[in-house]
C-alpha positions in Angstrom: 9.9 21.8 5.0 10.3 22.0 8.6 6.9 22.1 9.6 6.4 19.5 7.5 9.2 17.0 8.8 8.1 18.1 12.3 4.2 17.1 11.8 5.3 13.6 10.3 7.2 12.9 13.4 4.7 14.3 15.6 2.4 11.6 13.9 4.3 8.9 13.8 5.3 9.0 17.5 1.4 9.5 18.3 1.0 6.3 16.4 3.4 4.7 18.1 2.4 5.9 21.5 -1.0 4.6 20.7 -0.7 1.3 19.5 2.3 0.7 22.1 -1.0 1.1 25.0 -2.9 -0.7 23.1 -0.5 -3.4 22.5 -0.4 -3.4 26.4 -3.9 -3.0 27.4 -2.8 0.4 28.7 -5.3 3.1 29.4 -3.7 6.4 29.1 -5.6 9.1 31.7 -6.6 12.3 30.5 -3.9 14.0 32.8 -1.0 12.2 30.3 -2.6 13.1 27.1 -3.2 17.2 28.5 0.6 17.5 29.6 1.7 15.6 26.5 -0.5 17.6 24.5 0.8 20.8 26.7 4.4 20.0 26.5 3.5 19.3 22.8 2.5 22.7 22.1 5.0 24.5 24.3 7.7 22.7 22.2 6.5 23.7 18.9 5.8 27.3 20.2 9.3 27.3 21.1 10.8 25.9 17.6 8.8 28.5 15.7 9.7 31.4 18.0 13.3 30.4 17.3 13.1 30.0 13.7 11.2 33.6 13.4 13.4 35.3 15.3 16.5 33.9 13.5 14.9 35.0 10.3 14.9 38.1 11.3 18.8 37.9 12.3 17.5 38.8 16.1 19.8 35.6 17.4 20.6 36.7 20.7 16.6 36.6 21.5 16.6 33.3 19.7 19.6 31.6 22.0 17.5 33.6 25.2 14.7 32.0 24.0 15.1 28.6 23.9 15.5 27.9 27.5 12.0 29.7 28.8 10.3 27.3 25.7 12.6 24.7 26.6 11.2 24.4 30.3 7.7 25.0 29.4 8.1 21.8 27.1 10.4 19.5 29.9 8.2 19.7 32.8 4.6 18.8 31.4 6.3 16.6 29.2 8.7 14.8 32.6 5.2 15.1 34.4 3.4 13.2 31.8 6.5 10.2 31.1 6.5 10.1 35.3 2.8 9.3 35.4 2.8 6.8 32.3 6.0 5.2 34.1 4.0 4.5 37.0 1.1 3.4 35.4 3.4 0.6 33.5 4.8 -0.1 36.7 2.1 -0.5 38.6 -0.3 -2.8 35.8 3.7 -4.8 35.9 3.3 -6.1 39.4 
């Protein structure tokens, strides 16, 4: 059930992000969609790594965990909103 919950949002906020740049006559770069896609992956690595390791009543490794996935997730993903912000920005003005 939580792969499934987690692919619907996934979807719906590519939908979103889509027809949000389209709505704008934004072109998204390949860079944006590669750390979004990057962070994407790093994210979800880190949710299943948590909930195997759980299962398996390892929860100190799960806590220790999170952070390393965690990181790997915020900074292509920050990389990726940065860019996009200053694309916005710049099309703005």
């Amino acid at each position: 059930m939580l792969w499934l919950m987690l692919g619907i949002l996934i979807g719906v906020g590519w939908s979103w992000l889509v027809s949000w740049s389209r709505a704008r006559r934004l072109r998204i770069g390949w860079l944006v969609w590669f750390l979004l896609i990057l962070a994407l992956v790093a994210a979800l690595s880190g949710v299943q790594n948590f909930v195997a390791l759980m299962e398996e009543y390892e929860e100190h490794a799960a806590w220790t965990m999170i952070p390393i996935y965690g990181l790997q997730a915020l900074i292509p993903g920050a990389l990726a909103v940065v860019l996009l912000w200053r694309q916005v920005r710049r099309i703005r003005a």
